[in-house]
N, C-alpha and C positions, 0 to 999 in steps of 0.2 A: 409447538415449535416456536422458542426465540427467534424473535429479526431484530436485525440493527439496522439502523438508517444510517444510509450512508451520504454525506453532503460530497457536493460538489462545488469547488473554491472559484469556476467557473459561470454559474448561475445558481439563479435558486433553486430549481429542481435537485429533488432526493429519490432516492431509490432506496428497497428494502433488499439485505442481504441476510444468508442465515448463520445466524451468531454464530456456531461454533468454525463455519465455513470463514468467516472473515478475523476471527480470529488466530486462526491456522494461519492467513497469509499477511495479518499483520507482524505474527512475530516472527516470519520467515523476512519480510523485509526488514525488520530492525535487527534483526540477528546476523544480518546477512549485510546490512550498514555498520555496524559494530567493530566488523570484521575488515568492510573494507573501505571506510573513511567514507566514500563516495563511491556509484555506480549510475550509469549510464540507462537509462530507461529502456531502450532495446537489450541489452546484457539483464535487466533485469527480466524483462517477458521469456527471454529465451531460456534463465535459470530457472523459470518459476515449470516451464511448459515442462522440463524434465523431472520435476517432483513427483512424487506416490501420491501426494495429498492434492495433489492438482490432476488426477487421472481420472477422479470423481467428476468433476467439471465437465461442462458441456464447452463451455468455450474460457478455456482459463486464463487466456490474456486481459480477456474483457474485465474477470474478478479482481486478477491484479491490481487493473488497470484506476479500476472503480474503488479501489480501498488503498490504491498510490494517491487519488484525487482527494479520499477521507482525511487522510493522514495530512496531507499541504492543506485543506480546509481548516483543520483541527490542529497546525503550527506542531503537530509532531517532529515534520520533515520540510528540508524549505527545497524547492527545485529552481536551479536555474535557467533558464532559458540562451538559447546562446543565439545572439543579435542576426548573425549572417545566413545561421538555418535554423530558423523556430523551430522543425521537428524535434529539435538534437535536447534531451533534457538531463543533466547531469543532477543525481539526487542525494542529498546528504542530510544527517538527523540533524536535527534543532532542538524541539525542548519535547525532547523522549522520556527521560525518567519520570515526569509525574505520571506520563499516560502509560508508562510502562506499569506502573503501581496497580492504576486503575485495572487494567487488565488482569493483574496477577490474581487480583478481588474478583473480575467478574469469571475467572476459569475454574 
């Protein structure tokens, strides 16, 4: 079985996810950024919790959550933070097409 490692743009700690698993939720977030310029980090956990492919999951906020973090680590996506409520993260693509290529290679 493939793992990817998944970095965190937060610390150095890595986690190991299973490739075709993080693949599945990265292109639902670009797909799903594509579509709508920007989204809101709660509006994405809640889209993600009603997927077929996220029913496998044990806890699939967490997976999102953990391959939203890849993705801003790896300038996929940039998130901004909004000053008056740090929870609040609006997320938008940044430099997707090379890492979209790479993907297309590794599926």
């Amino acid at each position: 079985m493939k793992m990817k490692v998944i970095l965190n743009p937060h610390s150095r700690g890595t986690e190991k996810m299973k490739n075709d698993t993080y693949l599945k939720i990265t292109a639902f977030i670009i797909d799903l950024l594509k579509m709508e310029k920007e989204i809101v980090l709660l509006d994405l956990l809640q889209r993600a919790e009603c997927l077929k492919l996220m029913q496998t999951c044990s806890d699939p906020k967490w997976y999102v959550l953990k391959v939203k973090q890849d993705l801003e680590a790896r300038k996929v996506i940039k998130v901004k933070r909004d000053l008056r409520d740090g929870s609040l993260q609006t997320i938008r693509l940044f430099h997707y097409r090379e890492y979209e290529k790479l993907l297309s290679v590794q599926q």
